[in-house]
C-alpha positions in Angstrom: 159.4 73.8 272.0 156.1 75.4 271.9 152.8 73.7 272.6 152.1 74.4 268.3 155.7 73.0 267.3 154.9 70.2 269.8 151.5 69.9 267.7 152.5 70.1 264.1 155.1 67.2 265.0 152.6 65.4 266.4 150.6 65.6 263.7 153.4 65.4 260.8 155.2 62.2 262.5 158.5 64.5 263.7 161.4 62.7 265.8 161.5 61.4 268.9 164.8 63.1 270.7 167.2 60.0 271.2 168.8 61.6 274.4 165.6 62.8 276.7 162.7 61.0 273.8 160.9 64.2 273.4 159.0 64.6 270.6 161.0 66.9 268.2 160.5 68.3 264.7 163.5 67.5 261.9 165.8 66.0 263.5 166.5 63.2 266.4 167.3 66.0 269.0 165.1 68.4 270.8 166.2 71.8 271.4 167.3 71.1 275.0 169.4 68.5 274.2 170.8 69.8 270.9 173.7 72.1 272.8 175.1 68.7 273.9 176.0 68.1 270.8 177.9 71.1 270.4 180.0 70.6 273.8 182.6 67.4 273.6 182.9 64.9 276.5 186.5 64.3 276.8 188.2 66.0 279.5 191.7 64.7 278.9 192.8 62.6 276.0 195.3 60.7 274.4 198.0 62.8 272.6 198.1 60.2 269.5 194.7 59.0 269.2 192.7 61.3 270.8 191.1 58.3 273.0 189.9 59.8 276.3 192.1 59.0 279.4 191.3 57.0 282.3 194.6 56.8 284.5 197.5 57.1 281.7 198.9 60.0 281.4 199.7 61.2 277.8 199.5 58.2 275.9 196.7 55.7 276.1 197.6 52.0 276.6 196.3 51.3 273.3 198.5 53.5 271.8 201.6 52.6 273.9 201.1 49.1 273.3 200.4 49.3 269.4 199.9 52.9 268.0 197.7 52.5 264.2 198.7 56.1 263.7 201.8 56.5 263.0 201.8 58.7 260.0 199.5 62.1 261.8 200.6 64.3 264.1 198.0 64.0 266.3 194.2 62.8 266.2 191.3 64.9 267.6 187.6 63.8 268.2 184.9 65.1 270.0 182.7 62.5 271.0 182.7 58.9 272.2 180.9 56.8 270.5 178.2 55.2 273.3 174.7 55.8 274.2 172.4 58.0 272.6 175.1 59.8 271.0 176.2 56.1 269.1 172.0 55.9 268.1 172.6 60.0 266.6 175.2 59.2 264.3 173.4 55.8 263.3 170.4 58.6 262.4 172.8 60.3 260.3 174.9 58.3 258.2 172.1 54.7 258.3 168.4 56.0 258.3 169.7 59.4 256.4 168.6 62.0 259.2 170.4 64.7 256.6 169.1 67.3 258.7 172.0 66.3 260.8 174.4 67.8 258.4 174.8 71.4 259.2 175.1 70.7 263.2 177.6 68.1 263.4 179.7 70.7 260.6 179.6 73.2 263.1 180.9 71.2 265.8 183.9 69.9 263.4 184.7 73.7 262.6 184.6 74.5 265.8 187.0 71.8 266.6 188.9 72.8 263.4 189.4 76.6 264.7 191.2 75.6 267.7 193.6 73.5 265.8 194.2 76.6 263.5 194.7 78.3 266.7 197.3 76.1 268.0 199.1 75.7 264.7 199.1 79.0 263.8 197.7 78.9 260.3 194.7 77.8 258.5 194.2 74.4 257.4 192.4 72.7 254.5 189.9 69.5 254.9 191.0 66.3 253.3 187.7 64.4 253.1 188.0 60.9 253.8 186.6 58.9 250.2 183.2 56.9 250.5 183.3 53.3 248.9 183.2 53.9 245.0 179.8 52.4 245.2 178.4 54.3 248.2 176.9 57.3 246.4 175.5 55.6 243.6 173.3 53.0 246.0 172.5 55.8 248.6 172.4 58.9 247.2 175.2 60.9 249.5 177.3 60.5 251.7 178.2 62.1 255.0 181.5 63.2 255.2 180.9 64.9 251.7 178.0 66.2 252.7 179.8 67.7 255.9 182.5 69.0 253.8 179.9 70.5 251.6 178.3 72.6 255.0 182.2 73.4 256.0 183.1 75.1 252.8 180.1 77.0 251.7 178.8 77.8 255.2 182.2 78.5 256.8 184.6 78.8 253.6 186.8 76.0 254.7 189.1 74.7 251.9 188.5 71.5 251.1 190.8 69.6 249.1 189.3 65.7 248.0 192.8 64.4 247.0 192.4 60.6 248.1 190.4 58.0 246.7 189.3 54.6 247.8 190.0 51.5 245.8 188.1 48.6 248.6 184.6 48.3 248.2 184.2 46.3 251.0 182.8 48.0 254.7 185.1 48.8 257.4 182.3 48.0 259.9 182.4 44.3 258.4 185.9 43.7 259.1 187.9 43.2 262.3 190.8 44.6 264.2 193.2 42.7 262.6 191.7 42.8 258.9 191.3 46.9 259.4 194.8 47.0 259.8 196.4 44.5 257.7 194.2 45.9 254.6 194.6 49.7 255.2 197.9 50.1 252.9 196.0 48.7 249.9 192.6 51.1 250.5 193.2 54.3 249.6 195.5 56.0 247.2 196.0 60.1 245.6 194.0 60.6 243.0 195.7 60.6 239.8 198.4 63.7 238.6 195.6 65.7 236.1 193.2 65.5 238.8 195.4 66.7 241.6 196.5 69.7 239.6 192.8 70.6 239.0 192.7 70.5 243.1 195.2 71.6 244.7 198.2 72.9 242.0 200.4 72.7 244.6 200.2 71.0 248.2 199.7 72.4 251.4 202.1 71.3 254.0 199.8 70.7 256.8 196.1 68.9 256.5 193.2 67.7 258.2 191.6 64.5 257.4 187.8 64.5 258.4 185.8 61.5 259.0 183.0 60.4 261.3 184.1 57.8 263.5 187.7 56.4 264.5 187.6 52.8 265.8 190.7 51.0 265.3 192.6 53.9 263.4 193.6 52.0 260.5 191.4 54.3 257.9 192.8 57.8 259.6 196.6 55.8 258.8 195.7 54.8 255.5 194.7 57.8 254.2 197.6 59.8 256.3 200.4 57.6 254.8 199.2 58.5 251.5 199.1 62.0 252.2 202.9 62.1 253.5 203.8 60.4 250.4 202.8 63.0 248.0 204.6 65.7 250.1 202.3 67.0 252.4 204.3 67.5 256.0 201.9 67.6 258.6 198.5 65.4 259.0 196.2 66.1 261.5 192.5 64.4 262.1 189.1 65.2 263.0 186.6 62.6 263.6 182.8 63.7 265.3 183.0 60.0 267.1 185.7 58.0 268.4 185.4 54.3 269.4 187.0 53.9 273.1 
């Protein structure tokens, strides 16, 4: 950052980088730290969850013990959710740091291109819903705000079949709750609005959402999908909860 930029942020209030606390322009990262971002942390991961590895092979203990995903093929996410990269996303989804948006959609397309890669084909996004409430009281919402960036900046399809019926915070429940409540919190949107979506169903999907922590969202939303037909569920998630 020039000695101008540094200037006019000065002056203007700007952002403090949560990584290095430089003083930044229009968003919570400077432009040293902002290829971070950009490059994931987890060197070898879990082939259900996605959870990073520390001496299982394969399968993490969490999965071998009690697996909350059993309706996906396999979960993919590109960060762990710790440190300053915990106090980013807090930025982007809590105190509206929208400038956000277009980066952390490049890093989930990025992601999304090597699954297309291995599978062979492309795939289409299946956004998961926001409370029913969420929109209304804030204004947006990130993961449609990231589908948004991933279809008119990179043409993904994006296909917004599910819908959530609890109002209630995942954050403000436990392990147990999570799981126990999951089958009851999302459901396909009803027949006249799917055929407005999606006339017919893909075989293989990609749920995106921000952060997996106990996995019971991801299933949720996964079991409803291989109800209606669709084959193969995959996942994409910017933060993961180890």
């Amino acid at each position: 950052m020039s000695i101008a930029q540094s200037f006019v942020s000065l002056l203007l209030g700007g952002e403090i980088c949560l990584r290095c606390s430089r003083r930044t322009l229009r968003i919570p990262l400077c432009p040293s730290c902002l290829p971070l971002l950009g490059a994931s942390d987890k060197v070898q991961s879990c082939i259900r969850c996605g959870r990073e590895l520390i001496s299982e092979i394969s399968v993490c203990t969490r999965c071998r013990d009690e697996s909350a995903l059993k309706s996906l093929e396999k979960s993919f996410s590109i960060h762990s959710y710790q440190l300053w990269k915990k106090a980013l996303l807090y930025a982007w989804k809590i105190d509206d740091k929208r400038g956000l948006s277009p980066f952390f959609a490049e890093i989930f397309y990025k992601k999304l291109k090597k699954l297309e890669e291995a599978v062979g084909f492309p795939l289409a996004v299946v956004p998961v819903p926001p409370r029913k409430d969420k929109i209304r009281q804030r204004g947006w919402d990130q993961i449609d705000e990231l589908c948004f960036y991933l279809k008119n900046g990179w043409g993904v399809k994006i296909l917004p079949l599910l819908e959530r019926l609890s109002r209630i915070q995942q954050k403000k429940l436990d392990r147990t709750q999570r799981i126990e409540g999951m089958a009851t919190s999302y459901r396909l949107k009803d027949e006249k609005k799917l055929r407005k979506i999606a006339p017919r169903l893909p075989e293989a999907v990609v749920l995106a959402d921000d952060v997996l922590t106990t996995g019971a969202t991801i299933e949720a939303c996964g079991r409803e999908l291989k109800k209606a037909g669709i084959q193969n569920v995959f996942s994409i998630t910017l933060f993961i909860v180890d």
